[in-house]
Biopython code that builds the backbone (N, CA, C, O; Angstrom):
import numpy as np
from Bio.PDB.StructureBuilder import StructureBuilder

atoms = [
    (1, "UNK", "N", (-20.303, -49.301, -8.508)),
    (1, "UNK", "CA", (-19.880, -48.231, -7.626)),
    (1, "UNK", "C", (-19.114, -47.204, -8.454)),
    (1, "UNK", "O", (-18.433, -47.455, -9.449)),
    (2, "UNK", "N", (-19.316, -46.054, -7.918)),
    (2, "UNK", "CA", (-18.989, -44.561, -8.838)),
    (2, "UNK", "C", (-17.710, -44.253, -7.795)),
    (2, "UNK", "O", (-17.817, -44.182, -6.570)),
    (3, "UNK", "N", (-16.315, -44.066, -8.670)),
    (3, "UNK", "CA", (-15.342, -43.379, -7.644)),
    (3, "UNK", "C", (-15.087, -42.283, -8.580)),
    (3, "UNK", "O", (-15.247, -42.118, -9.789)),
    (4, "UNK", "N", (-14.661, -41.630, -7.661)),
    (4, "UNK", "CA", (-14.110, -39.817, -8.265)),
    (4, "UNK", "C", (-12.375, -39.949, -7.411)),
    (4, "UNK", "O", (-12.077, -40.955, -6.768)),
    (5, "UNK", "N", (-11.583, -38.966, -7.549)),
    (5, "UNK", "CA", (-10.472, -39.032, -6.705)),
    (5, "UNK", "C", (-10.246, -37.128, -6.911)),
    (5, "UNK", "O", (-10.877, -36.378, -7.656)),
    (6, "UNK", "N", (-9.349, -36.865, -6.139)),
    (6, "UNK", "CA", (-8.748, -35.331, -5.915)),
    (6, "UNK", "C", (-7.392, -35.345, -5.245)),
    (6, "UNK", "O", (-7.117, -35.592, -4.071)),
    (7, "UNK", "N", (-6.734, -35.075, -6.096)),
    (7, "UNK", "CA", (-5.042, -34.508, -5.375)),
    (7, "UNK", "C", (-5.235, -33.671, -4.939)),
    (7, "UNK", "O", (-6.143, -32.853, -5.087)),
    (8, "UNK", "N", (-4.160, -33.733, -4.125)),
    (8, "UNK", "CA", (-3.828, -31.993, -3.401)),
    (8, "UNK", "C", (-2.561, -32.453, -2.751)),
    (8, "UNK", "O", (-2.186, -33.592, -2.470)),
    (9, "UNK", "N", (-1.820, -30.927, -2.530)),
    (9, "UNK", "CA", (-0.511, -31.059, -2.585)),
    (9, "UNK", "C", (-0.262, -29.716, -1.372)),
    (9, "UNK", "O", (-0.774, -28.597, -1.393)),
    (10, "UNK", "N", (0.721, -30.309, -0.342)),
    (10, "UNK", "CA", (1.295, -29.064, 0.267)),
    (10, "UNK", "C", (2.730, -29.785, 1.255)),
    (10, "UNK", "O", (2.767, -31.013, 1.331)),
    (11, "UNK", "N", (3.573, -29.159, 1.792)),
    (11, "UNK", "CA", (4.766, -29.200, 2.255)),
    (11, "UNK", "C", (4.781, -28.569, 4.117)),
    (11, "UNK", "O", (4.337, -27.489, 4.508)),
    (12, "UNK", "N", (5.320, -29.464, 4.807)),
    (12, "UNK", "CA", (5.404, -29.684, 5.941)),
    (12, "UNK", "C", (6.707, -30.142, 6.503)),
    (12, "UNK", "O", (7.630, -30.466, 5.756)),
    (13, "UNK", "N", (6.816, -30.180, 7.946)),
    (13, "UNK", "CA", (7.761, -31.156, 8.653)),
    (13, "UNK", "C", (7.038, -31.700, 9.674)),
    (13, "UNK", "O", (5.985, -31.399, 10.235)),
    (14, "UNK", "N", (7.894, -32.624, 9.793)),
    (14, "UNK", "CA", (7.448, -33.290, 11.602)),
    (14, "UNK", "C", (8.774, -33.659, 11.619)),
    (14, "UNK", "O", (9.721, -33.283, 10.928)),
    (15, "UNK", "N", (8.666, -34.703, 12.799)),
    (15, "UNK", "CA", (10.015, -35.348, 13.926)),
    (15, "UNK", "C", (9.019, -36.523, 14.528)),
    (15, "UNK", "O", (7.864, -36.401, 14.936)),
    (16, "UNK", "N", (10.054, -37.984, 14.427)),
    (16, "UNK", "CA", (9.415, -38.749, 15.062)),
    (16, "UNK", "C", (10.071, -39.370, 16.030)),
    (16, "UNK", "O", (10.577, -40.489, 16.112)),
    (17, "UNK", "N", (9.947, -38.097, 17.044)),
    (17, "UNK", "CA", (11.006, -38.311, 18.231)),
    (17, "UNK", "C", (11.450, -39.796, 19.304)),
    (17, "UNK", "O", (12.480, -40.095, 19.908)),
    (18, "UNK", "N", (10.170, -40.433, 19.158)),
    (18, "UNK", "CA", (9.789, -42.235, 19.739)),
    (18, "UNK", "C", (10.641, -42.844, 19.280)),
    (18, "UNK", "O", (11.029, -43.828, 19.910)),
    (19, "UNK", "N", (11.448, -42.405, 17.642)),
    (19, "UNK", "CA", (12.056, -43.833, 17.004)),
    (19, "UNK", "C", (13.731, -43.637, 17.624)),
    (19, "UNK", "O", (14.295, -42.600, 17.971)),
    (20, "UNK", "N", (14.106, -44.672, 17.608)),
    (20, "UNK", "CA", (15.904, -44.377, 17.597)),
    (20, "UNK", "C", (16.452, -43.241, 17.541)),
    (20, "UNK", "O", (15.778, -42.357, 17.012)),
    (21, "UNK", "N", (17.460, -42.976, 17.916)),
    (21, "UNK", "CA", (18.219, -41.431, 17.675)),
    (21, "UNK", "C", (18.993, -41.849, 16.255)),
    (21, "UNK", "O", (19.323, -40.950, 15.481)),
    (22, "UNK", "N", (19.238, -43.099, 15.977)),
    (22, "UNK", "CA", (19.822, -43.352, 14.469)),
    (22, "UNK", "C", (19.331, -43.396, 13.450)),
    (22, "UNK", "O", (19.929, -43.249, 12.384)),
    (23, "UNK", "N", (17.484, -43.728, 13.661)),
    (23, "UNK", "CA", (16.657, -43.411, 12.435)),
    (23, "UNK", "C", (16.476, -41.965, 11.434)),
    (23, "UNK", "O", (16.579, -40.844, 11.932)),
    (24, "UNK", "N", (16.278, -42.121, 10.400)),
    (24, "UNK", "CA", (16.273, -41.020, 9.813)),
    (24, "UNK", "C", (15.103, -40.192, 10.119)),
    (24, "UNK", "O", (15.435, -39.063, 9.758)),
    (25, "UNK", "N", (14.035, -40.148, 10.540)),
    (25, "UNK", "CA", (12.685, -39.363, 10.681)),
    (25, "UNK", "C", (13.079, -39.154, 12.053)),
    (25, "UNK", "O", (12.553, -38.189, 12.607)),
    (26, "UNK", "N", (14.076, -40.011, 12.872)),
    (26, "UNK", "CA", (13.448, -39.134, 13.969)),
    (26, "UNK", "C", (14.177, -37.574, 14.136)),
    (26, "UNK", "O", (13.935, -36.757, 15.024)),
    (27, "UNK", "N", (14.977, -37.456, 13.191)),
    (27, "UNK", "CA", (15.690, -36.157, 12.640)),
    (27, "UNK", "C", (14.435, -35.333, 12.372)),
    (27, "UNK", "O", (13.450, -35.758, 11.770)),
    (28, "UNK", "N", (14.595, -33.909, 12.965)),
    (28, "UNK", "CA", (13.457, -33.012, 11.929)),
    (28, "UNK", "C", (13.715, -33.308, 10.518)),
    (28, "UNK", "O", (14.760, -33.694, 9.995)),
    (29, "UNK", "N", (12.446, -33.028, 9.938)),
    (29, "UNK", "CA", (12.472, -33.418, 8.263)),
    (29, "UNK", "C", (11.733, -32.550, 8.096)),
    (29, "UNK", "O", (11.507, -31.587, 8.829)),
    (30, "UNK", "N", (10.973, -33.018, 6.401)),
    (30, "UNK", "CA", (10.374, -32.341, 5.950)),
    (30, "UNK", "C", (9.545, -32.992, 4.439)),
    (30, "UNK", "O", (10.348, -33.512, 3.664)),
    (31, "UNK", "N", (8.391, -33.006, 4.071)),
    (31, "UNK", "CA", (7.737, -33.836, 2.987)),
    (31, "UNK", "C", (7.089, -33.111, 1.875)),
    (31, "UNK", "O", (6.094, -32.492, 2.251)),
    (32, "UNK", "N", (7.268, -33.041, 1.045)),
    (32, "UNK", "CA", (6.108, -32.672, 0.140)),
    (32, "UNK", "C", (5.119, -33.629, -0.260)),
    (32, "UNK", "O", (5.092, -34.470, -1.159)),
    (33, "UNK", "N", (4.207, -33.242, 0.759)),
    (33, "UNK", "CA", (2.935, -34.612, 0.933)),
    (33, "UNK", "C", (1.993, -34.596, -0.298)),
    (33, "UNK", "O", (1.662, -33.496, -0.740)),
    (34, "UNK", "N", (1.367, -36.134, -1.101)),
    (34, "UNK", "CA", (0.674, -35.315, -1.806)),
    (34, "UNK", "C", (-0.438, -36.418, -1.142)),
    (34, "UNK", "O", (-0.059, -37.448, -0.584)),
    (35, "UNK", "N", (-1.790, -36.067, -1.280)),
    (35, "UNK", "CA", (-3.137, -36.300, -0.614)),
    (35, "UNK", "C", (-4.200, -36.574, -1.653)),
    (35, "UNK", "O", (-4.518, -35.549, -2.255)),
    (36, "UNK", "N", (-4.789, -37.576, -2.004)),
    (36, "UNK", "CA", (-5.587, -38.317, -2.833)),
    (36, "UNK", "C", (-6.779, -38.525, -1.952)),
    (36, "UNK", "O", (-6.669, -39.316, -1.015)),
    (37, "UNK", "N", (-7.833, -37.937, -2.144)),
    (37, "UNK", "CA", (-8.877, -37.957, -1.633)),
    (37, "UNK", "C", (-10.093, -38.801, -2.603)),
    (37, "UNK", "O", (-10.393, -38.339, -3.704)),
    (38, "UNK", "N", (-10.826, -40.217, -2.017)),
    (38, "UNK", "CA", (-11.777, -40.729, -2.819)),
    (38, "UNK", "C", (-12.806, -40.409, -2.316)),
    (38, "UNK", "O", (-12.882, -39.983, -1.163)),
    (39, "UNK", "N", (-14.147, -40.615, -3.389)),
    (39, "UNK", "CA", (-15.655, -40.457, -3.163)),
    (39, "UNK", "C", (-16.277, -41.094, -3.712)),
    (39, "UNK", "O", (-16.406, -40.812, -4.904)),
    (40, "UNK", "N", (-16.966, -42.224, -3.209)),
    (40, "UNK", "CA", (-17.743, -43.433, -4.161)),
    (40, "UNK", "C", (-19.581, -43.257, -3.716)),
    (40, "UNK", "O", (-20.185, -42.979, -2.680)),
    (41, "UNK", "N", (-19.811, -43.451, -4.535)),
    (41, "UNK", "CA", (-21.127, -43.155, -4.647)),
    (41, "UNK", "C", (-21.489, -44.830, -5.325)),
    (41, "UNK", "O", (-20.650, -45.569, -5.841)),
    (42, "UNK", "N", (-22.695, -45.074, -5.174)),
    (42, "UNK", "CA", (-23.809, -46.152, -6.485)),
    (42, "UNK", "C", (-24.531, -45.473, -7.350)),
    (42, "UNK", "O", (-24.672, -46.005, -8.451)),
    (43, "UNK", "N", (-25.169, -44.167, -7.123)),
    (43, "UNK", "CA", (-25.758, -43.214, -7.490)),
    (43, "UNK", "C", (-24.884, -42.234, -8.156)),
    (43, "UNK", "O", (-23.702, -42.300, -7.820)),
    (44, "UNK", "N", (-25.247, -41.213, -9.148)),
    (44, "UNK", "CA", (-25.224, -40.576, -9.325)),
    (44, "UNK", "C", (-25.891, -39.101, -8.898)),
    (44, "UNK", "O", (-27.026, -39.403, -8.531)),
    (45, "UNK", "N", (-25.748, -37.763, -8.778)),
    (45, "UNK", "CA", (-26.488, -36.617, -8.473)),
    (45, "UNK", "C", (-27.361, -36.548, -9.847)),
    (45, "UNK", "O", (-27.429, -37.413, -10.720)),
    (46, "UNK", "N", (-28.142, -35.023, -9.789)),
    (46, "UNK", "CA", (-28.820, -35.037, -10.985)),
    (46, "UNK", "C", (-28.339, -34.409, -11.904)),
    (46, "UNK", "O", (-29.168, -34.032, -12.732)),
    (47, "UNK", "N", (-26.919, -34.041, -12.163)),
    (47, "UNK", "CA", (-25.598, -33.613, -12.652)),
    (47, "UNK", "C", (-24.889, -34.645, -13.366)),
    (47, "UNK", "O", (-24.131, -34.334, -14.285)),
    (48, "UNK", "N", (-25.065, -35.838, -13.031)),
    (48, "UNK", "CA", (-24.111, -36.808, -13.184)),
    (48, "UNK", "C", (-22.845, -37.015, -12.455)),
    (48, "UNK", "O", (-21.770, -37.432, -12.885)),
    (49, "UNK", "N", (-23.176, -36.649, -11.295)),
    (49, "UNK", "CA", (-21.232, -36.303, -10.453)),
    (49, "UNK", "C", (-21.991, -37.159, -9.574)),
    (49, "UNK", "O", (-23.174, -36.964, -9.295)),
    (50, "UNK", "N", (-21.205, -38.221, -9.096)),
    (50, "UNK", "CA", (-20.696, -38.244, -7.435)),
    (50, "UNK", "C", (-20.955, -37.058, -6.739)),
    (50, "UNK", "O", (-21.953, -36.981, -6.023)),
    (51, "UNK", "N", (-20.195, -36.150, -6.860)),
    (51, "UNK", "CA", (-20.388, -34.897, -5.896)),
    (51, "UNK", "C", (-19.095, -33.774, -7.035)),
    (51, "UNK", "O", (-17.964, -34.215, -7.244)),
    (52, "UNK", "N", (-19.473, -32.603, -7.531)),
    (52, "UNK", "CA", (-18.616, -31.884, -8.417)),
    (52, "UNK", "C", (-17.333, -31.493, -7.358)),
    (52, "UNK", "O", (-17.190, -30.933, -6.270)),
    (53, "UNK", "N", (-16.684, -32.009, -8.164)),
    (53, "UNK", "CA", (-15.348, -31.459, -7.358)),
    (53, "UNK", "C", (-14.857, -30.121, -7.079)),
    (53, "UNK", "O", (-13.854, -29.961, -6.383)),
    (54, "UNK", "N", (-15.777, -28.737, -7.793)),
    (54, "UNK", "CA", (-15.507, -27.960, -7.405)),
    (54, "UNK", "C", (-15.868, -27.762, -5.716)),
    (54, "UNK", "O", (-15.370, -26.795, -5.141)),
    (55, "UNK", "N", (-16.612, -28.565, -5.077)),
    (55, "UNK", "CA", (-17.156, -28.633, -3.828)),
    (55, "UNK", "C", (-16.057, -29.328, -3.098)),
    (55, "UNK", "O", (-16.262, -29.401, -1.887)),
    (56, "UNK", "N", (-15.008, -29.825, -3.496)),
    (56, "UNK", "CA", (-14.037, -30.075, -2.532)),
    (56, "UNK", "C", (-13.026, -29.234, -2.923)),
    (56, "UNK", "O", (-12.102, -29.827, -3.482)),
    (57, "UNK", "N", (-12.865, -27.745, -2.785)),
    (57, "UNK", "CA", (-12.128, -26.479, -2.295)),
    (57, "UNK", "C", (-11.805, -26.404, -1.150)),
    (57, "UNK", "O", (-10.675, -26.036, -0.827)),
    (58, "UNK", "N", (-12.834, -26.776, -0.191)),
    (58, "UNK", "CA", (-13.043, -26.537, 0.984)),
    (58, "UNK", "C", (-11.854, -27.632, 2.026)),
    (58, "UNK", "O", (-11.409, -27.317, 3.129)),
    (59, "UNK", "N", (-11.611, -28.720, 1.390)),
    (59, "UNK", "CA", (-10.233, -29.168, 1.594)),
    (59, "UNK", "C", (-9.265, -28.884, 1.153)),
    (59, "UNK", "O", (-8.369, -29.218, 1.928)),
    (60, "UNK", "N", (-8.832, -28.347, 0.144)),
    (60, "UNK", "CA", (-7.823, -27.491, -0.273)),
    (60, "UNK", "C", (-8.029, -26.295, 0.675)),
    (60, "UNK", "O", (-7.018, -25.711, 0.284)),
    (61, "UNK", "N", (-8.412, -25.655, 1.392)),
    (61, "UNK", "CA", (-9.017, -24.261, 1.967)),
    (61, "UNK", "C", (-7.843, -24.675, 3.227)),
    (61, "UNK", "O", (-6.786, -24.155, 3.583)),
    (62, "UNK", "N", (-8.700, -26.000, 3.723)),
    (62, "UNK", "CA", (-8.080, -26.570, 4.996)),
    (62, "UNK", "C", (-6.391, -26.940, 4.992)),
    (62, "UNK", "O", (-5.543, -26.596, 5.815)),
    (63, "UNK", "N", (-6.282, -27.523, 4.120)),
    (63, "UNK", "CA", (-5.012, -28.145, 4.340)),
    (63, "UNK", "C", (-3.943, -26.867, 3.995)),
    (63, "UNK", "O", (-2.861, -26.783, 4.574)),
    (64, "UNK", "N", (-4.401, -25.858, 2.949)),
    (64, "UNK", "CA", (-3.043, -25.006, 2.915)),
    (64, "UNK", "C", (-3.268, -23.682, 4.144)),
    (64, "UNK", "O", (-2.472, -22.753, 4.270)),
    (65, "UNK", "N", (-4.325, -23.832, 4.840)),
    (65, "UNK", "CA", (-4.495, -23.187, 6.138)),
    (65, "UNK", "C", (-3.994, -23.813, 7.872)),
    (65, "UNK", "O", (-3.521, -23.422, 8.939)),
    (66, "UNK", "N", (-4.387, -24.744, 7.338)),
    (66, "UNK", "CA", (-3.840, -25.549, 8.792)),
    (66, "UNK", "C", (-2.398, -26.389, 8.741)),
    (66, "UNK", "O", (-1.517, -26.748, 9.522)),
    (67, "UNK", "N", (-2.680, -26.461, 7.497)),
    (67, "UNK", "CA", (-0.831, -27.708, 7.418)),
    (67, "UNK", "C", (0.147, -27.307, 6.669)),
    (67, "UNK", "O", (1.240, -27.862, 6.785)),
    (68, "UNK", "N", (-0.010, -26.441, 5.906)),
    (68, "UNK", "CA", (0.769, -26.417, 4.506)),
    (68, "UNK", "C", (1.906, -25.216, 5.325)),
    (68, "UNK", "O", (1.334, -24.321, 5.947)),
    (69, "UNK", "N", (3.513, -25.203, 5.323)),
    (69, "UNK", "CA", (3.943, -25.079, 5.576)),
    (69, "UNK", "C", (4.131, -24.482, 6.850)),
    (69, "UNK", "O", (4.674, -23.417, 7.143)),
    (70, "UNK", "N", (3.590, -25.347, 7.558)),
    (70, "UNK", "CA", (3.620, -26.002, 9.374)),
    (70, "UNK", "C", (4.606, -27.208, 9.786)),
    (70, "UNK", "O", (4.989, -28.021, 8.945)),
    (71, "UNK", "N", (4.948, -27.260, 10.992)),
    (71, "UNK", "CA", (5.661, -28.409, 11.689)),
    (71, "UNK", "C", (4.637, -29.006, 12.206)),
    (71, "UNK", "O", (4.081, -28.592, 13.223)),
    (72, "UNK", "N", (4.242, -30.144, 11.498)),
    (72, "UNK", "CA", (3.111, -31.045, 12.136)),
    (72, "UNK", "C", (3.128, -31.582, 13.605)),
    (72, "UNK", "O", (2.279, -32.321, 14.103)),
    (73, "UNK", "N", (3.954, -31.210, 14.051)),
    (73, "UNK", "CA", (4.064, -31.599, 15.139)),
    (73, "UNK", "C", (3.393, -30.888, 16.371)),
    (73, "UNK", "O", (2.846, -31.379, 17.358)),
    (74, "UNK", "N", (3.639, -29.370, 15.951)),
    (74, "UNK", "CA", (3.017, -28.379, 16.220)),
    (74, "UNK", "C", (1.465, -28.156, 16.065)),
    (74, "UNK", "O", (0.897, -27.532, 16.961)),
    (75, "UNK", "N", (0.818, -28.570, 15.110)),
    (75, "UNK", "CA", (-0.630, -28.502, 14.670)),
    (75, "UNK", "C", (-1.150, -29.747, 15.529)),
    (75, "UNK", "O", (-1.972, -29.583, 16.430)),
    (76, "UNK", "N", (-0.655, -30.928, 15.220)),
    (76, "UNK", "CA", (-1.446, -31.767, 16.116)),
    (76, "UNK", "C", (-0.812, -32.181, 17.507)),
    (76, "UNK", "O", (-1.143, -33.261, 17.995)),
    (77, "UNK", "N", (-0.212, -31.634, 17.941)),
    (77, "UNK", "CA", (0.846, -31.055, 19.544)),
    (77, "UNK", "C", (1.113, -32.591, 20.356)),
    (77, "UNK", "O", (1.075, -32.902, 21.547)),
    (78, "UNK", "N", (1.404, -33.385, 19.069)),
    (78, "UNK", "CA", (2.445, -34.957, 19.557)),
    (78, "UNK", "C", (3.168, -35.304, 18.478)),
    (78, "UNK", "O", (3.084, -34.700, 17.408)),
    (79, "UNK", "N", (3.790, -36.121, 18.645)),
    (79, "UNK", "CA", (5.303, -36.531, 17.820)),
    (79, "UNK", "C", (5.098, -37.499, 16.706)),
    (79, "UNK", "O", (5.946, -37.627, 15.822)),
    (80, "UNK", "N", (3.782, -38.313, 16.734)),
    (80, "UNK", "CA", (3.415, -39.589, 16.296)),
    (80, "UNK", "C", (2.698, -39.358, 14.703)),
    (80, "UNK", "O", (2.115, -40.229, 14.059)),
    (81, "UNK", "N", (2.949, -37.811, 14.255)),
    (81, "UNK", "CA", (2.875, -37.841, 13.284)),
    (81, "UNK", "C", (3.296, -38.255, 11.932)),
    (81, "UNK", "O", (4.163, -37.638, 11.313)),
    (82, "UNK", "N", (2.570, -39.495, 11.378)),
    (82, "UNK", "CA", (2.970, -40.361, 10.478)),
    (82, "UNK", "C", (1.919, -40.567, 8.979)),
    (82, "UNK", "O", (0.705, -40.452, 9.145)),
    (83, "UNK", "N", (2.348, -40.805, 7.851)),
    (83, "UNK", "CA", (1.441, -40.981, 7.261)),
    (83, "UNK", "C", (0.349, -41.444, 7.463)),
    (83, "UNK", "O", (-0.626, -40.889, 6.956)),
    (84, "UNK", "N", (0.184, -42.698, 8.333)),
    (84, "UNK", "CA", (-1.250, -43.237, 8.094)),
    (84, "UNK", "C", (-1.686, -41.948, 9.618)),
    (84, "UNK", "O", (-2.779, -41.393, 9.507)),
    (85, "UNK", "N", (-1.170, -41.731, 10.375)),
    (85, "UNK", "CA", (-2.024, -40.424, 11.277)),
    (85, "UNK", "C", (-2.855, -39.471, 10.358)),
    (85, "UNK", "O", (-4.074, -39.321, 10.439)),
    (86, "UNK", "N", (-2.076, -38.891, 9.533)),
    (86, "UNK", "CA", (-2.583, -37.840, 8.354)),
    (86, "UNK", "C", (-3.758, -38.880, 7.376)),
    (86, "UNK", "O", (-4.984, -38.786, 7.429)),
    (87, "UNK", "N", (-3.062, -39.723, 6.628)),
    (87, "UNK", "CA", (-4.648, -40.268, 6.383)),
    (87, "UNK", "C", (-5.980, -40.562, 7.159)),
    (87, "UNK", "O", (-7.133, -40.441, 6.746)),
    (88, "UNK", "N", (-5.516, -40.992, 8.435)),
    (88, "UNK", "CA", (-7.151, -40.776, 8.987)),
    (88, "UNK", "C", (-7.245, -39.414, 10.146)),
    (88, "UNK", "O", (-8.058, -39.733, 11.014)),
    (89, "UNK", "N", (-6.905, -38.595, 10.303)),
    (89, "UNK", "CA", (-7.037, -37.411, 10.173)),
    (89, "UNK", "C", (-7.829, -36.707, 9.121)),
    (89, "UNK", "O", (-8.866, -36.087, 9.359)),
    (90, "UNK", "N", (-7.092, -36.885, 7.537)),
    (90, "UNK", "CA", (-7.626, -35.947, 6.893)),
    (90, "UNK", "C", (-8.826, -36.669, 6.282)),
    (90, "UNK", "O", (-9.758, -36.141, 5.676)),
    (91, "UNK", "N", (-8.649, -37.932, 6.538)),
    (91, "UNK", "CA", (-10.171, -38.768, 6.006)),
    (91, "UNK", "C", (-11.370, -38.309, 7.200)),
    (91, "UNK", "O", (-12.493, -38.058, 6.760)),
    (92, "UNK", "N", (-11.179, -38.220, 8.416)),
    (92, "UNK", "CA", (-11.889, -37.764, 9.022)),
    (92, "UNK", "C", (-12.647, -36.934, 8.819)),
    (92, "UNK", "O", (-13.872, -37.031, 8.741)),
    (93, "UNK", "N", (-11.855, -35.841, 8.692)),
    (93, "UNK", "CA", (-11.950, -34.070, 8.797)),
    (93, "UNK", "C", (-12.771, -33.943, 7.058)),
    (93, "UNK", "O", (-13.459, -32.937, 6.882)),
    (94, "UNK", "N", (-12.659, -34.907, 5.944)),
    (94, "UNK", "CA", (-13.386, -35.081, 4.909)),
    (94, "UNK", "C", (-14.581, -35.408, 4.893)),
    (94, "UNK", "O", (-15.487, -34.698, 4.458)),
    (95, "UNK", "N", (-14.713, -36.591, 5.398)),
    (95, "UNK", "CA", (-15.954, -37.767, 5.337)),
    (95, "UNK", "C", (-17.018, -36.900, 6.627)),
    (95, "UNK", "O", (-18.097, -37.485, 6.714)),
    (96, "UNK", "N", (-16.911, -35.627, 7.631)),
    (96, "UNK", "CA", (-17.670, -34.961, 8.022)),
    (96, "UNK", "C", (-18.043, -33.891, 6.952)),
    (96, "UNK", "O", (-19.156, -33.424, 7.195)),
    (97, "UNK", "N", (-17.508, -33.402, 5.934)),
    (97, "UNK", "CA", (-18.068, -32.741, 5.008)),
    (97, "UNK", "C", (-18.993, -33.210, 3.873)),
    (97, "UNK", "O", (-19.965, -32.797, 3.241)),
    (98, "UNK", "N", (-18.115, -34.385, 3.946)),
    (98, "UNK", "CA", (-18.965, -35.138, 2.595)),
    (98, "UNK", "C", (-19.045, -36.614, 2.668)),
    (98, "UNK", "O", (-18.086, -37.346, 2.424)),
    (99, "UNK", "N", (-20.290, -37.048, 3.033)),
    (99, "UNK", "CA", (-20.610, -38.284, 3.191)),
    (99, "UNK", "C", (-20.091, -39.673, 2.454)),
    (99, "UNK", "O", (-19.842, -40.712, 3.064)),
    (100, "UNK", "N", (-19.967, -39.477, 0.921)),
    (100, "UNK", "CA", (-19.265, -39.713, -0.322)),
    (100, "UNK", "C", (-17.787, -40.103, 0.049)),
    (100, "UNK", "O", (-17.272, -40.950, -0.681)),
    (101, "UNK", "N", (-16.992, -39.572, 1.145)),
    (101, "UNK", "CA", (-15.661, -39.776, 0.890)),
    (101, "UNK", "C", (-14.983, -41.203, 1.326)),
    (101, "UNK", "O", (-14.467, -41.257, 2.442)),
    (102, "UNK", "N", (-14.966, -42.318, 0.511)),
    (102, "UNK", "CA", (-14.500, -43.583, 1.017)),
    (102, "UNK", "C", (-12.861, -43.944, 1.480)),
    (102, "UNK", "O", (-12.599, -44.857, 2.263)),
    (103, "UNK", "N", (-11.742, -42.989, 0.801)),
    (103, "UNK", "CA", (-10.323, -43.272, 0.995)),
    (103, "UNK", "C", (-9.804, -42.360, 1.349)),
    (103, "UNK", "O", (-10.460, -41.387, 0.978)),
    (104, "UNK", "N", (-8.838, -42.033, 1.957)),
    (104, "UNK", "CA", (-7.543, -40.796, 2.039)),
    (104, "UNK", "C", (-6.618, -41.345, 1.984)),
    (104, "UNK", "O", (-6.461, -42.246, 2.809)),
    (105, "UNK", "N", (-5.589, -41.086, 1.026)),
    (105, "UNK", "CA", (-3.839, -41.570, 0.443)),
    (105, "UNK", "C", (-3.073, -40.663, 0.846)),
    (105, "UNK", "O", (-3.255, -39.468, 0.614)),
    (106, "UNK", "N", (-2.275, -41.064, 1.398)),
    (106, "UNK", "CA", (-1.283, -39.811, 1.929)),
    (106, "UNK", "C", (0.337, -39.958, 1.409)),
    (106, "UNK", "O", (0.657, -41.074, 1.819)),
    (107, "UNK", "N", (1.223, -39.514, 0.876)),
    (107, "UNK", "CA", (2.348, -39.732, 0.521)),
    (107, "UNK", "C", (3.150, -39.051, 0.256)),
    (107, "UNK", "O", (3.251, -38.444, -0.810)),
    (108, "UNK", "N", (4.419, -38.984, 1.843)),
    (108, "UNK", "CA", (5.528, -38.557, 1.686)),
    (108, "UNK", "C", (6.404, -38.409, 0.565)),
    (108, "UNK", "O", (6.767, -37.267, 0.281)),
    (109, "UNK", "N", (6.732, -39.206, 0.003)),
    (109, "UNK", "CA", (7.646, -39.584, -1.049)),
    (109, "UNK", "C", (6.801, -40.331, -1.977)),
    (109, "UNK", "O", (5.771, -40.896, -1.609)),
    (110, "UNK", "N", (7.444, -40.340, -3.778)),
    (110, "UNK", "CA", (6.544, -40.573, -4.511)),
    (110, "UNK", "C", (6.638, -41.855, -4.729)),
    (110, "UNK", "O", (6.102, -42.406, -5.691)),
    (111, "UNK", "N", (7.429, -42.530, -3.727)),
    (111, "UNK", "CA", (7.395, -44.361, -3.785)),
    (111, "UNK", "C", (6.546, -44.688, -2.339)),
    (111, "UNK", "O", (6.710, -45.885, -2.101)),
    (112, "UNK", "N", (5.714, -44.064, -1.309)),
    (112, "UNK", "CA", (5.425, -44.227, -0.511)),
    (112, "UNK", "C", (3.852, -44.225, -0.082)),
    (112, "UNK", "O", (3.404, -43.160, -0.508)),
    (113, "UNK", "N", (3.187, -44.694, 0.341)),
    (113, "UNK", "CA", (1.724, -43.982, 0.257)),
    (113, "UNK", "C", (0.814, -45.028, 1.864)),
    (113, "UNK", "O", (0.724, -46.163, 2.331)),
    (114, "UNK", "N", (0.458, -43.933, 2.043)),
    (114, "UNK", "CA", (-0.702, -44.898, 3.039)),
    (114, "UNK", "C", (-2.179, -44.096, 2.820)),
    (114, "UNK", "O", (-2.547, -43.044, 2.296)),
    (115, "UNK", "N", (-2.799, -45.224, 3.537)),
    (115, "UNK", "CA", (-4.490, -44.964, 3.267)),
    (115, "UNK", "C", (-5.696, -45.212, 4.272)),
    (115, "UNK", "O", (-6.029, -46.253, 4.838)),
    (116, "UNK", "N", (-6.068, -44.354, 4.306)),
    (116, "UNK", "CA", (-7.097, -44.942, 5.841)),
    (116, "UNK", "C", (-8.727, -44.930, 4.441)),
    (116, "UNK", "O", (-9.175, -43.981, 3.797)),
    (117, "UNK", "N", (-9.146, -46.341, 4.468)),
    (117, "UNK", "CA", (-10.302, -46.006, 3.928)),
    (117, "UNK", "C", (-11.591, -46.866, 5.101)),
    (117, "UNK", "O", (-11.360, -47.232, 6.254)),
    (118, "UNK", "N", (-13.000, -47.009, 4.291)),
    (118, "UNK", "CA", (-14.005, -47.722, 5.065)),
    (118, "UNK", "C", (-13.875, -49.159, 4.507)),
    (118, "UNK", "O", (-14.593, -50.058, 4.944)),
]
sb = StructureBuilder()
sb.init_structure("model")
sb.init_model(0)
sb.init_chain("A")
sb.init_seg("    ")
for serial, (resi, resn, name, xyz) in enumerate(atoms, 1):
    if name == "N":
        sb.init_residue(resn, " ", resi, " ")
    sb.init_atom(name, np.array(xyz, "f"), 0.0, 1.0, " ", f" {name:<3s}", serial, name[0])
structure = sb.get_structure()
């Protein structure tokens, strides 16, 4: 199996108003998320790529248009915005562009990470 990967990087807030009033998130915050996008193939193209990564722009396009310094809370209009929400969200909103896409990593903080894969 052929994997490729792609960072991408943008800055947000949410509120996770459900938890305790003593927890720290349920405070407005704020993340500099970074987003690891995989693509596994068995095959190769007739390029030799998985799929050229200049063809995933089009998620970079998305995320600093729809999220990148937004209150997530606001974009997806509930409170329950959490890392693994954003990983299968943005694995979603991927794996309809490109068949190829097996993982999405999502991570608040650079000790933190979640992943929605197949």
């Amino acid at each position: 199996m052929y994997r490729i990967m792609k960072e991408f990087h943008f800055s947000a807030s949410h509120q996770l108003s459900s938890l305790p009033e003593t927890h720290q998130c349920a405070r407005l915050h704020g993340h500099n998320y970074v987003v690891v996008v995989e693509l596994s193939s068995t095959e190769l193209d007739e390029h030799g790529f998985v799929r050229d990564f200049g063809e995933l722009a089009a998620f970079k396009t998305y995320i600093d248009t729809e999220l990148d310094h937004r209150h997530l809370n606001d974009v997806f209009g509930h409170d329950k915005v959490t890392s693994e929400f954003l990983a299968k969200t943005l694995f979603d909103w991927a794996r309809a562009h490109w068949p190829e896409v097996s993982a999405v990593k999502v991570s608040e903080t650079p000790r933190t990470w979640a992943e929605y894969s197949l």
